[in-house]
LOZAKOL-967589 format. One record per atom (N, C-alpha, C): residue in one letter; x, y, z. Coordinates in steps of 0.05 Angstrom, whole numbers, plus 5000, padded with zeros to 4 digits. Example, Ala and Ser with C-alpha at 12.3 -4.5 7.8 and 13.67 -1.06 7.14 Angstrom:
LOZAKOL-967589
A526448865156/A524649105156/A526449345156/S525749555142/S527349795143/S525850015157/
END
This chain:
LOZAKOL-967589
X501649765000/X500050005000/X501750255000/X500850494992/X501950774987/X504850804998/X504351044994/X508151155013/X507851165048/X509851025052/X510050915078/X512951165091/X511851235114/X513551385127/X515651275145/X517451385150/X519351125168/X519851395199/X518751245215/X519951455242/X521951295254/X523651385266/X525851315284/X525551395313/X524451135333/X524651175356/X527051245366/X529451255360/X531651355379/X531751595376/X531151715353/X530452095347/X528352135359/X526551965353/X524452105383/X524752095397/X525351905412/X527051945440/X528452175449/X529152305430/X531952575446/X529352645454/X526852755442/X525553025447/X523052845471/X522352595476/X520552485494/X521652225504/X521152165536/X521252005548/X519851735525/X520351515521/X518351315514/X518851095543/X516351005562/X516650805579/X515250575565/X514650565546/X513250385533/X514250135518/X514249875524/X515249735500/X514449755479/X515949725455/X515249705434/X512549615422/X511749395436/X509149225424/X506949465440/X506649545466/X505049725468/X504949905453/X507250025449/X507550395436/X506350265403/X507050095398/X505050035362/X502050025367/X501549885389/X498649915393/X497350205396/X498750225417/X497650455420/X497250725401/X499450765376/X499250855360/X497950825338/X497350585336/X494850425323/X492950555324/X492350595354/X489850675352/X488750935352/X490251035371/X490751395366/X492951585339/X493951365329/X495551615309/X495051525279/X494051235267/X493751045250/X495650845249/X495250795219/X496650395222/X499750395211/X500750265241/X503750215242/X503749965220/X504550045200/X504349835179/X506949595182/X509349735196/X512049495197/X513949605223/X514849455240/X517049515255/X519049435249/X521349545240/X524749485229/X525649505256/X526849245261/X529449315287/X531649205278/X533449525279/X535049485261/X537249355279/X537849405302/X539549295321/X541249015309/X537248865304/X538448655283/X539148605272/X539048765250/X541048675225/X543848745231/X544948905251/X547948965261/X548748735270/X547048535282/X547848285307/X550248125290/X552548255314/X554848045308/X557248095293/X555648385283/X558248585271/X559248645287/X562748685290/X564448805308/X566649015305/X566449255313/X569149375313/X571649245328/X573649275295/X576949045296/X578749275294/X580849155300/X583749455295/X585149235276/X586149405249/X587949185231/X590549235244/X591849035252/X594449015265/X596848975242/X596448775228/X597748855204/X595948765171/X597548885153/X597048865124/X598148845103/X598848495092/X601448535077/X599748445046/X601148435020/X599948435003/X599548104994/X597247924986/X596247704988/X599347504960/X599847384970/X601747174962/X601247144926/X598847124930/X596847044901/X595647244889/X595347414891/X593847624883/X594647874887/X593848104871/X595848334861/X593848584882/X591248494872/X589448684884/X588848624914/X588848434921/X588248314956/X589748314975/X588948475008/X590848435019/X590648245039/X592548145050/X592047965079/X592748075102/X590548115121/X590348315145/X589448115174/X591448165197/X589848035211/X589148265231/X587248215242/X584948395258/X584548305280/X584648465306/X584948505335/X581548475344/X580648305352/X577048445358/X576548405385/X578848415399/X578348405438/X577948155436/X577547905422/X577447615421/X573847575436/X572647815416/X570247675434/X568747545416/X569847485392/X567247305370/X569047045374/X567146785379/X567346555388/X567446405354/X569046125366/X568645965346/X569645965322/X571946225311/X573446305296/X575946265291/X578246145271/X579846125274/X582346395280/X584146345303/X586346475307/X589546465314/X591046675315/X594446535310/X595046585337/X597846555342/X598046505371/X597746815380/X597046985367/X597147295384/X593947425381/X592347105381/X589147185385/X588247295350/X588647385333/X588447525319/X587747385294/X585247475277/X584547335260/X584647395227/X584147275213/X585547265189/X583947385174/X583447655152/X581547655131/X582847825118/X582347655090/X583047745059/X581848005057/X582048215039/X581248485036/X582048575009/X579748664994/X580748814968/X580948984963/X579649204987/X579349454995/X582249684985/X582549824979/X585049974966/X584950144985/X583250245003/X584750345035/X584550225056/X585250045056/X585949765076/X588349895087/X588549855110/X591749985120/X591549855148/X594849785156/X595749825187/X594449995212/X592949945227/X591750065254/X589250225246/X587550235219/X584450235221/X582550075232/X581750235248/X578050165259/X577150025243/X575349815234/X573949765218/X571849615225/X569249555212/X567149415215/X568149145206/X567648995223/X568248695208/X566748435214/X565748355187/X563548165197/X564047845201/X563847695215/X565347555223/X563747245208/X565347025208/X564146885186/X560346775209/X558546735196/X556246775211/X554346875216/X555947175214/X554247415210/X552747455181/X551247595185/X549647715159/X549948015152/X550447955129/X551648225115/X548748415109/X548648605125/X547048885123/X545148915104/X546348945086/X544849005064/X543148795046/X544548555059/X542548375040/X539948355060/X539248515076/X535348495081/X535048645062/X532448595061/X531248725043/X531548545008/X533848455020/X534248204986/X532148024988/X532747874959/X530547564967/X531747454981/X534547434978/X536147225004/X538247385027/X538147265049/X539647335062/X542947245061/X544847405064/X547047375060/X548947345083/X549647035091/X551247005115/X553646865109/X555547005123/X558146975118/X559346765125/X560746545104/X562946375123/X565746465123/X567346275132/X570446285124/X569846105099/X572346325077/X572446155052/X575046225044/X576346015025/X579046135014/X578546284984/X580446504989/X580446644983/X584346604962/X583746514937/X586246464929/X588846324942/X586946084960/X590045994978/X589746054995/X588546345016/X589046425038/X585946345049/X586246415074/X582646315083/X581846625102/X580446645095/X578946885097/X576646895115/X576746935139/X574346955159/X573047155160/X569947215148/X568847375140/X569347615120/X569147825136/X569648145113/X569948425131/X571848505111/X571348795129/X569949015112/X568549055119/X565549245101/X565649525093/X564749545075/X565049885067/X561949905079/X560750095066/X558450345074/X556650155055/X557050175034/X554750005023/X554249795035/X556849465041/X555749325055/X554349295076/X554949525091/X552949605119/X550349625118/X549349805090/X547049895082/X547350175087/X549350275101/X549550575108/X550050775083/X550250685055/X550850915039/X551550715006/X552350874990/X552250734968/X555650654963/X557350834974/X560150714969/X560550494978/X562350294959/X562950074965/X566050034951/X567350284948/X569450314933/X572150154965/X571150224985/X573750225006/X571850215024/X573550095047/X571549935079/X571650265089/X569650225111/X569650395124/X572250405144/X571950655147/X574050765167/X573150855193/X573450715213/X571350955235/X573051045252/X572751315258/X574151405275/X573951355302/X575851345320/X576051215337/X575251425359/X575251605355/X573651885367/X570451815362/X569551695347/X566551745342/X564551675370/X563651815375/X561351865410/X560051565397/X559851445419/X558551155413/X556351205410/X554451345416/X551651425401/X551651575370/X553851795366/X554351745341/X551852005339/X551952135351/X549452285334/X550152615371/X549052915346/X549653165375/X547453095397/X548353185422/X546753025433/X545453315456/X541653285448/X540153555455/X540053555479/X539053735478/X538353815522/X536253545526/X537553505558/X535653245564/X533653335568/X531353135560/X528853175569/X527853205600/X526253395602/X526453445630/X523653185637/X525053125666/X524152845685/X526252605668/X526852705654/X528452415646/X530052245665/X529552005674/X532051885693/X535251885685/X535251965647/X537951995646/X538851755634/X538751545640/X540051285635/X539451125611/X538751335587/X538851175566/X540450955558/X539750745538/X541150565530/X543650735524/X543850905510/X546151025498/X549051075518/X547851195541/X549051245559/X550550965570/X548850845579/X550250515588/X552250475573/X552150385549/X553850365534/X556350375527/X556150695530/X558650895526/X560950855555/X559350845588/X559450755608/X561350455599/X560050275588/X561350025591/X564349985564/X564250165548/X565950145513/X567650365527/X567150585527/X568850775530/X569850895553/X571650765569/X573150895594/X574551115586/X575351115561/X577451395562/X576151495537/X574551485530/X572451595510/X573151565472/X574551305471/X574951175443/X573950945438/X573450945416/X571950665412/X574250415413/X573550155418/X575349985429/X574449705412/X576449665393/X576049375388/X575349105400/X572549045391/X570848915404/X567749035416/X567849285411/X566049465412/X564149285382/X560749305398/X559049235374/X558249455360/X558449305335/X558449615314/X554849755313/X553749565320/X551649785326/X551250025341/X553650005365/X552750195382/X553150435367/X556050505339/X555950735334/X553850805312/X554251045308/X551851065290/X548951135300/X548651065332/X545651145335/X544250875318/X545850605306/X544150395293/X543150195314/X543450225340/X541350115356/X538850115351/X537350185338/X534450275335/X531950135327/X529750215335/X527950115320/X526550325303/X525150225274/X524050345260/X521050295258/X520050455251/X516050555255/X515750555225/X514250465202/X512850495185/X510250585181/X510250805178/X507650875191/X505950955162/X503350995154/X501650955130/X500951345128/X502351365106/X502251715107/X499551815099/X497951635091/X494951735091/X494251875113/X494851755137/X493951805165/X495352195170/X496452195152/X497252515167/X497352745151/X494652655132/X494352825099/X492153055128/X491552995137/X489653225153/X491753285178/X494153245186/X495553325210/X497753335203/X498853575176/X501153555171/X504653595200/X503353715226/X504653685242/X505853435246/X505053165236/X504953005238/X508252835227/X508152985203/X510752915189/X513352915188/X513953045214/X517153135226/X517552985252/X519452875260/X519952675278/X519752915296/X519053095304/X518553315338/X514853285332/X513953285313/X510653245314/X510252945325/X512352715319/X511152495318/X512152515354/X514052605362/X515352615390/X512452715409/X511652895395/X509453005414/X507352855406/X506452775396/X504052495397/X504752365415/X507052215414/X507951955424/X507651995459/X508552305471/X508852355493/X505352465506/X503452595479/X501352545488/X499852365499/X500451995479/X499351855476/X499751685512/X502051755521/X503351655543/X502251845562/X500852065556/X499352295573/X502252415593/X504552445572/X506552625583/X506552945576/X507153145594/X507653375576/X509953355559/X509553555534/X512153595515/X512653905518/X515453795515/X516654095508/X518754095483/X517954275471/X518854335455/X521954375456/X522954395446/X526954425443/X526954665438/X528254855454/X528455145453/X528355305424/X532155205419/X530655305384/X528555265369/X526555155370/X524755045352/X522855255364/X522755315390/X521355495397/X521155805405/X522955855392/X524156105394/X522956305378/X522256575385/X520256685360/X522456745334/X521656765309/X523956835291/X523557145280/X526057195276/X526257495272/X524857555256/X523057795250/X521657825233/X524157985209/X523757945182/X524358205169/X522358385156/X523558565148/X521558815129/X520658695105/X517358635098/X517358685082/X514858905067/X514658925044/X512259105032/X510858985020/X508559085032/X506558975011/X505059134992/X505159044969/X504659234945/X500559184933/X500859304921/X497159304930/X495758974917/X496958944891/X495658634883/X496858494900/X496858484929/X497058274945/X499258054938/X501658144925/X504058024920/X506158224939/X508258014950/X509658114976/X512158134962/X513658334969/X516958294963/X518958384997/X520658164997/X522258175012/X524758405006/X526158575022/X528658805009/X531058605026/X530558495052/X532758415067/X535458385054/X534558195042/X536858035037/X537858185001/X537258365003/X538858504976/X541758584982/X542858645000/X545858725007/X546558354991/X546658184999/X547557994990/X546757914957/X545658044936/X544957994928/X542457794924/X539957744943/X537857534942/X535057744940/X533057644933/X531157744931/X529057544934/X526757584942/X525157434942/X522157514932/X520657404918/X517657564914/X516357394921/X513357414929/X511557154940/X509557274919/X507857104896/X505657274878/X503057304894/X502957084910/X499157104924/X500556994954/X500157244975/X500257164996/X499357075018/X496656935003/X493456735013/X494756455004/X495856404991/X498056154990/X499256114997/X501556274996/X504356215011/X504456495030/X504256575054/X505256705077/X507156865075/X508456645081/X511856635081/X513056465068/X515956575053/X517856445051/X519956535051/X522356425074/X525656515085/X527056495068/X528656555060/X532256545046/X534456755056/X536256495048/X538556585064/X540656555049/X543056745041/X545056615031/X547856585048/X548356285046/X550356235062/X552956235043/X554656375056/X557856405042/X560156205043/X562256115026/X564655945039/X563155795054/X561355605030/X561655335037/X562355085025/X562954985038/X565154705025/X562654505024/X562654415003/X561254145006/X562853975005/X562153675016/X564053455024/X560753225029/X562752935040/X560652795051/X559452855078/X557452865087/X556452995110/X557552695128/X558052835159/X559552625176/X556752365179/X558452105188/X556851915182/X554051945209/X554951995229/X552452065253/X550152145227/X550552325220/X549252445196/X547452335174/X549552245158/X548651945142/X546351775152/X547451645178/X545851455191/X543451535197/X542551825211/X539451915208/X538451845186/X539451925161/X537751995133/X536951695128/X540151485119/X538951255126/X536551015136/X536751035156/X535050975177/X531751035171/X531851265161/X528751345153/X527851275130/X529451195106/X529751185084/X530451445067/X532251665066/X532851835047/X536451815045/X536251775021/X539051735016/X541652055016/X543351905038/X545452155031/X546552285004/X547052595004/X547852634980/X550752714987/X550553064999/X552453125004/X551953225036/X553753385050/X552653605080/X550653785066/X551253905047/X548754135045/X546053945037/X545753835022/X543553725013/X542253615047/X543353375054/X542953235070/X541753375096/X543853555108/X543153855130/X541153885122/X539254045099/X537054115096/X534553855098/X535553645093/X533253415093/X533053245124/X535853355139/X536253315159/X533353395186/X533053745170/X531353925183/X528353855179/X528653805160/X525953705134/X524853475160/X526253215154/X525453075169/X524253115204/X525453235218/X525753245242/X523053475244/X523053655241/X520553935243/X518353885220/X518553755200/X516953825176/X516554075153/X518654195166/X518654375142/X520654275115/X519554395104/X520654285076/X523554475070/X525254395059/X527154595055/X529254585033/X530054715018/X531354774997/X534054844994/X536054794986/X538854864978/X538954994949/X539755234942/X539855274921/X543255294919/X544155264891/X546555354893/X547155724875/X547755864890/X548156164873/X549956114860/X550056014845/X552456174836/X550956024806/X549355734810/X548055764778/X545055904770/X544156004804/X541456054789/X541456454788/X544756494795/X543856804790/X544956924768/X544657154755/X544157314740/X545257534739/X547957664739/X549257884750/X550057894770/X549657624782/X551557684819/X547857764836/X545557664818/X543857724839/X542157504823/X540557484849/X537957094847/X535857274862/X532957284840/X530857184851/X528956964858/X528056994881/X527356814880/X523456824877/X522056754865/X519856784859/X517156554866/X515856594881/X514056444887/X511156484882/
END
């Protein structure tokens, strides 16, 4: 059936308490918010993945492109073969494979990420690998399901906050003791991630996912941004919500005029070259622009990634992503333009 929305209880979570298990909180939104059409727990599909340190990486005996790496994983995956310094063996074709990277590595057993959602599921043995024997894989972004590169394994920094995502003002009454928190408590004494660390914890991919039936919120567009679905969820539990400061902050007004056929022009933002016209302002209200200067686009950091992910919208770049970031979370819709192709003399209108 139709387009299906994906919420992320761990993003709702920043902005509301949930005391609810899972199987209640679907019910209950069943009945008060409409039909939870699927629950994804993604936790699952991580089960068994582990953050390894490559200890070394020499180039495979047989092969020009492959390297042979053995990998440190705190010796906590059972049942695996290892050499006398604990350390296990996997082939790699990866071209930034290197000495003392973090990496995701899936161990033979595990199921590779991305094949849910396939017809078949994809679980890993030890296999040889030109002569050498190869205990599982060490995964790029695609294999994870986290992104479309599959050029080179991931790299994770060893700095990455084991929740993996900025972390908002606590909710007030909160006891505090999120899963996330434990976690970090038990992985990070000196605040790095540690081989043998489960790779779900970074990333914020602990989670469960909500499929929720977007018919249900064609009359409550509040409905559409994970802080609307936050305040349902905390109604439904008959908690107060509060809002997250910024979100509630009045916004500056600027000047504008209104000219008599009821078409608006904004002057603000003319020092920068921007302009804006609205034609009927019984339609559209408002609409903001802003031009931001010296900016670099790049890949937006993976904390990042992994939101968009998770809900289903695929990463592009930081600017794109940042704006769908916002999109998602408030429901406002939002736009990136780039100036420099849609203006005209060093000046962009924009026309609505």
């Amino acid at each position: 059936g139709g387009i299906k929305m994906k919420i992320s209880l761990n993003w709702v979570k920043q902005y509301t308490d949930v005391d609810l298990s899972t199987d209640e909180l679907v019910k209950l939104a069943t009945e008060r918010l409409g039909g939870v059409e699927g629950v994804i727990d993604l936790s699952k599909q991580y089960e068994g993945i582990i953050v390894a340190k490559v200890v070394s990486c020499v180039k495979h005996p047989n092969a020009d492109k492959l390297s042979l790496c053995k990998v440190d994983d705190g010796r906590v995956v059972g049942d695996v073969a290892r050499d006398e310094n604990g350390y296990v063996q996997v082939v790699c074709g990866a071209p930034n494979v290197r000495e003392g990277l973090l990496v995701a590595w899936i161990p033979p057993g595990a199921t590779v990420p991305a094949s849910y959602g396939e017809k078949e599921l994809f679980v890993l043995e030890a296999r040889d690998l030109r002569g050498e024997t190869s205990n599982g894989m060490l995964a790029s972004l695609a294999e994870l399901g986290l992104g479309d590169d599959h050029s080179g394994i991931l790299e994770i920094d060893p700095e990455e906050k084991t929740a993996g995502m900025p972390h908002p003002e606590p909710v007030e009454g909160s006891s505090g003791g999120s899963s996330g928190e434990q976690i970090s408590r038990q992985t990070r004494d000196d605040n790095t991630v540690k081989p043998g660390t489960p790779f779900k914890n970074l990333y914020d991919l602990d989670d469960t996912i909500l499929e929720i039936e977007n018919k249900m919120f064609t009359h409550r567009p509040d409905g559409f941004g994970h802080l609307g679905v936050a305040r349902e969820i905390a109604g439904i539990q008959h908690k107060a919500f509060k809002s997250p400061e910024w979100y509630s902050q009045r916004v500056i007004s600027t000047e504008v005029e209104k000219s008599d056929q009821g078409s608006r022009k904004a002057q603000d933002g003319l020092a920068s070259g921007l302009s804006v016209s609205i034609q009927d302002g019984d339609l559209c209200p408002r609409y903001m622009a802003v031009v931001l200067e010296d900016v670099k686009i790049a890949p937006s950091p993976l904390w990042l990634q992994s939101y968009l992910k998770r809900v289903g919208v695929r990463p592009i770049n930081n600017v794109v992503d940042v704006t769908n970031y916002m999109m998602l979370l408030t429901a406002q819709p939002l736009q990136a333009f780039d100036f420099d192709k849609i203006a005209r003399d060093g000046k962009t209108e924009i026309t609505v």
